[in-house]
N, C-alpha and C positions, 0 to 999 in steps of 0.2 A: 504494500500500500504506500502511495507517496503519501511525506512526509503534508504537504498541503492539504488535501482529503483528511487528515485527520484534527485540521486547528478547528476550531469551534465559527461559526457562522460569522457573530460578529467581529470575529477578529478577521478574517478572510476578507469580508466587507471594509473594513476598516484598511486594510493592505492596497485591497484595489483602487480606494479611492484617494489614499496617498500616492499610488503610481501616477492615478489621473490629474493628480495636483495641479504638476508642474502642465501638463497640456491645457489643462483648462484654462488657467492665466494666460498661457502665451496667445491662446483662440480669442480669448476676453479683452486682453489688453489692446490687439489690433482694433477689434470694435470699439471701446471705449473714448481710442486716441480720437474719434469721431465726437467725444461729446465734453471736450475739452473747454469750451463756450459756458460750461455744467459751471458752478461752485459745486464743490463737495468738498466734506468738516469729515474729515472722522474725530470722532468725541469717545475718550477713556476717562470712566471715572474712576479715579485708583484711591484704596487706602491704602499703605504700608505694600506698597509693591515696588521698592527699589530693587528687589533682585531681579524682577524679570521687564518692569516698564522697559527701559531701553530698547531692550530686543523684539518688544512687543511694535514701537514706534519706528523702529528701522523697520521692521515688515510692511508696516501701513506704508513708509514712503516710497519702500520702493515696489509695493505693491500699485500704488497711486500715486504717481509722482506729481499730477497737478494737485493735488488734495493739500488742504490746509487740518494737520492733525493735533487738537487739543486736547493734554491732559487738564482734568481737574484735581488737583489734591484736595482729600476729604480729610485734615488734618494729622497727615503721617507724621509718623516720629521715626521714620529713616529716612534714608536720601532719595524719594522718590520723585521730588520733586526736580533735585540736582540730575538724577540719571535721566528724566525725561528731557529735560532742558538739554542737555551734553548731546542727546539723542536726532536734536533736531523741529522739538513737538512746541505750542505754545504753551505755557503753561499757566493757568490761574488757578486761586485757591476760594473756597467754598466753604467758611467756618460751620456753615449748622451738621452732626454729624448724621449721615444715613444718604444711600445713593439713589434717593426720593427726592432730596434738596439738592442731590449735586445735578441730576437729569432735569430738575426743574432750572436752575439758572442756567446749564448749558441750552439747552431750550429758548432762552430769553434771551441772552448776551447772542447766540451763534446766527446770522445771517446766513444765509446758504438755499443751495437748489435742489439737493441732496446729500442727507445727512448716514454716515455709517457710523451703526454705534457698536463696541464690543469693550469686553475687559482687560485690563493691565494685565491679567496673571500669565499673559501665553497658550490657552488650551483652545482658543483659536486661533482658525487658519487666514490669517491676513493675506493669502494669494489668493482664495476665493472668494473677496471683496469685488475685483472686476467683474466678475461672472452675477454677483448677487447685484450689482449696480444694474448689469445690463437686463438682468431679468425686470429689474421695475424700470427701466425706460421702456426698452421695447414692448412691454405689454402694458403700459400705462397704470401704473402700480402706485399705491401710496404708502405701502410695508412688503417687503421680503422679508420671510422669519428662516435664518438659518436653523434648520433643524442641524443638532448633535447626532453625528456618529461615529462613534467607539468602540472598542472592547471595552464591555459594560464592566468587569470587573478590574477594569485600568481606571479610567476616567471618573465610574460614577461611584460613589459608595451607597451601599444597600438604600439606607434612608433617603437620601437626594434621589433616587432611582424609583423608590416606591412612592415617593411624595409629588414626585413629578407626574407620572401616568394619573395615580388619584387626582389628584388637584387640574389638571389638564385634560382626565377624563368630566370632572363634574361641568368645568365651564363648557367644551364639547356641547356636551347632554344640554346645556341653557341655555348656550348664548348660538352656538353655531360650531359646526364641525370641519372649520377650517385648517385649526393649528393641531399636529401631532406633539410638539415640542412647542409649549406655551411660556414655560419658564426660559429658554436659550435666551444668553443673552448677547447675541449676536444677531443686528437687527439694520436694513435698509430703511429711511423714511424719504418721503415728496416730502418739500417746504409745508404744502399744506399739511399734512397730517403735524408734523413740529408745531407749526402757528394755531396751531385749531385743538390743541390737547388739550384739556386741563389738567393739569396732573397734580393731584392728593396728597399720594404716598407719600410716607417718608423714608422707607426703605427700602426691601429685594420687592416688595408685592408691584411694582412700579412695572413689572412682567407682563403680569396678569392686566392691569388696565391698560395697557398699549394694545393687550384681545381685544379685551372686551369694547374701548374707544371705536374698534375697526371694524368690529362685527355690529355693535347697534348702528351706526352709521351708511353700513351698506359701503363700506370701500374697497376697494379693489384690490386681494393681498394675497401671494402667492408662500410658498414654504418649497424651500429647496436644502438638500442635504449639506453639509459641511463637517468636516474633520476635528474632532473635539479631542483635544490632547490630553494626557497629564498634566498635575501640575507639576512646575520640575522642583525639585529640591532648595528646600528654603522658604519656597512661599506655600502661605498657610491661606487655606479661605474661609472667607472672615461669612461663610454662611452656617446658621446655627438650623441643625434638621429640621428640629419639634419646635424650640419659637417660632423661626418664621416660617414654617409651614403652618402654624394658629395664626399666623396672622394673615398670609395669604388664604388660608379660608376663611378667617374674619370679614376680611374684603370682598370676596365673591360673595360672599352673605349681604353684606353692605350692599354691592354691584348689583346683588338682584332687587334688592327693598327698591333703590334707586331707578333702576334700568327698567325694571318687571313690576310697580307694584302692583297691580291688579293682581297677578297671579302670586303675590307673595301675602297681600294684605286679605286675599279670598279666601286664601287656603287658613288663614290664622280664624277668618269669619266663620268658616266651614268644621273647624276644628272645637270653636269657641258654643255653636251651635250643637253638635251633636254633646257635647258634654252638658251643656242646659237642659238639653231633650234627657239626657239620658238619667240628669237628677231630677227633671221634671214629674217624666213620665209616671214613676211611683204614685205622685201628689195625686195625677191628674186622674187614675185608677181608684185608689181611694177615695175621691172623692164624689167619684162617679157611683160606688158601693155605697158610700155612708152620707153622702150628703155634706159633710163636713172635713175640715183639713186640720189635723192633729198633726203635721208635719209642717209648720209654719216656720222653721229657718230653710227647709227644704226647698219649697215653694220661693222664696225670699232670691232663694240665693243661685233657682232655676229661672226664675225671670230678669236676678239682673245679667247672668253669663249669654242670656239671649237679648238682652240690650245694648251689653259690649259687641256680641257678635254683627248688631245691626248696622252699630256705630263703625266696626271695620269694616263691612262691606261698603259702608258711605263713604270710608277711607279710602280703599280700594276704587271706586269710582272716578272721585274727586282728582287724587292723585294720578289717574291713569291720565286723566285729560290733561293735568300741569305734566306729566312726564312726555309726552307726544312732545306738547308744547317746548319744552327744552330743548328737548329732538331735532325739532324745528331751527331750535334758533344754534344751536350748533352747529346744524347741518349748515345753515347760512354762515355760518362762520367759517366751516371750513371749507368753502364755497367762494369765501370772499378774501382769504387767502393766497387766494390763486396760484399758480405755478409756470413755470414756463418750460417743461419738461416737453410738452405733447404741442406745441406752437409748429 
């Protein structure tokens, strides 16, 4: 048996698509040098990644040599900022700490026509920036999501691995079945998608609203594979499993009250309802028997959970027509944004 028939799928996947690295940039790049007219920003939010920034910023430039590539320091206490700087990148810093704050001012400070955003630590592949650029021109795109592929037990550890599919399977199931890898953060945007965000977060969950922004909106976003490395020796990542995994379902929670309420504030009406019915219903037997209600906190406290219930479904109403309405003016915003991509 050869020695390759016996490695494990994704690591064979993973082989192939680091042979096809190098071809894919060189096919990319020719295209690309066509859209040279473009601004494009790659944006690194780094905390404490002076071992690998550097190497991470020489990738991008001479991945994209017209690219303007900015770190942000999120208050390092090593030379993250000095190695970025030596490396060629611009650099500003971003005192509030969490990569929520730092995507919100790069957002706001960065001008541009096309924005590529990825991490300082190196476990992306900055040759396949040309290829992710060119898939949102030519198809007229306003996100490219670099899906991660690896040897899951190189790249991912178990938690990051099961927390991903969960949490990326739930939004799937709500919002729309576009993204396989919702958390990557390795990500093409249009101007317009940047100018038209609102972005909340104050930390990793800042993932998961760049879906969910793209899918209530109806925008136009593709997902293509990419190369997800190790991390190399030295750098540590600064992602905590079980926190921010509570907290990225916190959000999706949030995103649906927000995004969905009818179907978030019915199902509380609907919930609220059969539990009233269900203390009710006793009262309402006996009283039918005896004429009389001998269960008077019963009664009590079955008509007011079907008051509350009535009062959510009013919620649910109310709210659906203001959540349209935001929709609305969103959409006009990010509408009024414009872009000069498809000119």
């Amino acid at each position: 048996m050869q020695a390759n028939s016996i490695k494990p799928r994704a690591i064979r996947r993973f082989e192939t698509l680091r042979s096809e690295k190098t071809l894919t940039h060189q096919a990319t790049s020719i295209e690309v040098s066509g859209l040279l007219t473009y601004k494009v920003a790659v944006l690194l939010p780094c905390y404490n990644e002076g071992s690998t920034i550097g190497v991470v910023v020489k990738a991008f430039i001479e991945a994209l040599p017209h690219a303007r590539v900015y770190v942000y320091d999120n208050n390092s206490t090593d030379n993250t900022s000095a190695e970025a700087s030596a490396a060629g990148a611009i650099v500003r810093r971003e005192p509030r700490q969490g990569k929520g704050h730092v995507v919100r001012r790069m957002f706001a400070d960065i001008d541009a026509d096309i924005y590529v955003m990825a991490d300082g630590d190196n476990t992306y592949d900055a040759s396949a920036a040309p290829a992710l650029i060119q898939a949102l021109v030519a198809n007229q795109l306003d996100l490219v999501n670099g899906a991660r592929v690896a040897p899951e037990a190189l790249a991912y550890r178990l938690g990051h691995r099961t927390g991903n599919v969960i949490l990326s399977g739930i939004v799937r199931c709500i919002f729309g079945r576009q993204f396989r890898d919702m958390l990557s953060g390795y990500k093409v945007f249009s101007r317009r998608f940047v100018k038209s965000f609102p972005l909340m977060s104050k930390g990793f969950e800042i993932e998961t609203e760049f879906t969910v922004h793209a899918l209530e909106l109806g925008m136009s976003c593709a997902e293509l594979q990419t190369v997800y490395d190790v991390r190399p020796e030295g750098s540590e990542s600064k992602l905590r499993t079980i926190p921010d995994g509570i907290k990225i379902l916190m959000l999706i929670a949030r995103l649906i009250k927000d995004e969905k309420p009818f179907a978030f504030f019915a199902t509380l009406a609907l919930v609220a309802l059969l539990i009233g019915m269900a203390t009710g219903i006793p009262v309402i037997f006996e009283f039918l028997d005896t004429r009389t209600i001998t269960r008077l906190p019963s009664a009590v406290l079955s008509a007011g959970i079907i008051v509350i219930s009535a009062l959510l479904f009013t919620t649910a109403l109310i709210l659906d027509m203001v959540t349209k309405t935001r929709r609305e003016i969103k959409r006009l915003a990010y509408l009024s944004a414009g872009t000069r991509l498809w000119l």
